[in-house]
N, C-alpha and C positions, 0 to 999 in steps of 0.2 A: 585096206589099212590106211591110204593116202586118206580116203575119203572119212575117215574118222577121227583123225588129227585134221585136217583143215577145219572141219565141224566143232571141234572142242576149240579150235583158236580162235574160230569164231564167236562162238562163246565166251570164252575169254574176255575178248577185246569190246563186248558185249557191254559183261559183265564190268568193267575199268570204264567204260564211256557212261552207265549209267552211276558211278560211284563217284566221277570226277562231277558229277549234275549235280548230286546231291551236296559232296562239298563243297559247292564252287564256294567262294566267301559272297552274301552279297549285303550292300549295303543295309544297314539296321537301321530302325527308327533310333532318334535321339530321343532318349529318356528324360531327357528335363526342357525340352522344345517347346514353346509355346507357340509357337506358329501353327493355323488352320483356322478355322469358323469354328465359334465356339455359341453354342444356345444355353445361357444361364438359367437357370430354376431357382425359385426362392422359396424360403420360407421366414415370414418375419414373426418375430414373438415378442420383440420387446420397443417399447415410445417411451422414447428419451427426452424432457425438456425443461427449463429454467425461468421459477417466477422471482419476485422480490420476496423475503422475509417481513415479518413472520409468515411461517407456510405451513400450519400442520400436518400432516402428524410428522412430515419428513423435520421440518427445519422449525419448533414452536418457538427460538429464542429470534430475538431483533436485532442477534449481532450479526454485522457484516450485513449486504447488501442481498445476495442470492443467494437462491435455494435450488438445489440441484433435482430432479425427481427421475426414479426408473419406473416403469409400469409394464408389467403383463400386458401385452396387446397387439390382437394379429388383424387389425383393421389396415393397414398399408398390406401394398402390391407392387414387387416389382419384377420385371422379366429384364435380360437383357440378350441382344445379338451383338458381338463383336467379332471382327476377323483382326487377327495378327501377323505381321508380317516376317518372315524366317529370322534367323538371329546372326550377327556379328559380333564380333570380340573388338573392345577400342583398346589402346596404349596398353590400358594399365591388366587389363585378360579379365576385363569383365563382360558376362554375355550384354548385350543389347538387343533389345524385340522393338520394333515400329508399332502403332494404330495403323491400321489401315481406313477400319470403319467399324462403326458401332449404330445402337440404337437402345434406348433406355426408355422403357415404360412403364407403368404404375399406377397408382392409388398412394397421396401422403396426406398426412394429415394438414390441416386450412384451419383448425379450431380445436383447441384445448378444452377437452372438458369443465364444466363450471365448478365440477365436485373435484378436481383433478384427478380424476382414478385414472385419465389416459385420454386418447385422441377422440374428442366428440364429432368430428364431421373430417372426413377424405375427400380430394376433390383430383381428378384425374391428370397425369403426369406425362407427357408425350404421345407420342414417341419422339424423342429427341435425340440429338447428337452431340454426345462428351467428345471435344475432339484432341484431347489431349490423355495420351495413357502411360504410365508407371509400371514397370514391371521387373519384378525381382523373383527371379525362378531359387530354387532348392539350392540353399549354399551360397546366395547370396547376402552379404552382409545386411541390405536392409529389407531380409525377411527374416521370421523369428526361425527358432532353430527346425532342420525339416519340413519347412511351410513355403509355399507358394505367394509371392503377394501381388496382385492386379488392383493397380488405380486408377481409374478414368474422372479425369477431372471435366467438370463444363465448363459452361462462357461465363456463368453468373453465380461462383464459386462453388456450385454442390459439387457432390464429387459423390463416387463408392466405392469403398476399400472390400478388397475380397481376399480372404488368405487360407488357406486348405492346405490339404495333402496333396499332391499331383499324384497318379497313376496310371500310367499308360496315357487315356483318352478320356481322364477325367479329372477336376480337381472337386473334392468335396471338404464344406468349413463352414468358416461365418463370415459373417460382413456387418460393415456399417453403409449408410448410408443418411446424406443431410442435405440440404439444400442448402445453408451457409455453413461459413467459417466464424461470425460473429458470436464469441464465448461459447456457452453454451446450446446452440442452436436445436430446434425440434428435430428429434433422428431418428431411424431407426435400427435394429440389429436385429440378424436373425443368422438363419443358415442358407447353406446353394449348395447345387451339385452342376456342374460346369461340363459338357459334354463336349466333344471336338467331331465337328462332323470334314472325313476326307472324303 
């Protein structure tokens, strides 16, 4: 009889050891975290750029100085590698993320078609280093509502805005992309899927 009650307490204490494992609490990922190594994918579909007026068929009148043009066009390429660094909260309880390091490369366009349908010649882009990055995770005021926003700015003002949906270990959306700030600059947009390698 001893020997059957010890065996079932055994058991027991068994059975509570493996049940305290399973709840233990343990730390979760953060859900709106931008820190890790992140490998961008693109997809561009649209050349953005600005001649003088008259400009048909966008712009046939002479008023005003520019003409603004959008075009269909998957001639541009771009990849990026960035890693970000874990986040902090300043004063006022907003997150903050660091650059740690990046790398931007590509295909942009070097020549406007003569017909302007879109970018007549790409001439290759890096790999280069934006060393300056922007980041506004989900809920932050300067991303739009439920959107992600990553900006890495370069030395010689282009920049790429990337604003998606975050999920887990990914953010998918659109972006811009320019090499200037000057007015209207030749750009392009498309879409990416943002992967987080741990």
């Amino acid at each position: 009889m001893r020997t059957v009650v010890f065996r079932v307490a055994l058991f027991a204490m068994s059975a509570l050891g493996v049940f305290a494992a399973c709840s233990s609490t343990e730390p979760r990922p953060d859900p709106l975290s931008l820190e890790g190594r992140w490998i961008v994918s693109t997809s561009l579909d649209t050349f953005m750029f600005e001649t003088g007026v008259p400009s048909p068929p966008d712009c046939p009148s002479s008023i005003g100085m520019y003409c603004s043009h959008r075009r269909a066009d998957t001639t541009g390429r771009l990849s990026i590698v960035m890693t970000i660094a874990g986040d902090s909260v300043n004063a006022s309880g907003a997150r903050q993320f660091r650059l740690v390091s990046d790398s931007v490369s590509g295909l942009f366009c070097d020549q406007i078609a003569s017909t302007l349908s879109g970018c007549g010649h790409v001439s290759p882009i890096g790999p280069t280093y934006y060393p300056e990055g922007r980041f506004a995770p989900t809920g932050d005021p300067l991303a739009a509502t439920g959107a992600t926003y990553i900006r890495l700015d370069g030395i010689n003002e282009q920049y790429v805005g990337l604003s998606g949906t975050l999920a887990g270990d990914s953010i998918v959306g659109r972006l811009y992309w320019t090499q200037s700030f000057n007015r209207f600059p030749p750009a392009y947009a498309g879409s990416f899927t943002a992967r987080r390698q741990r």
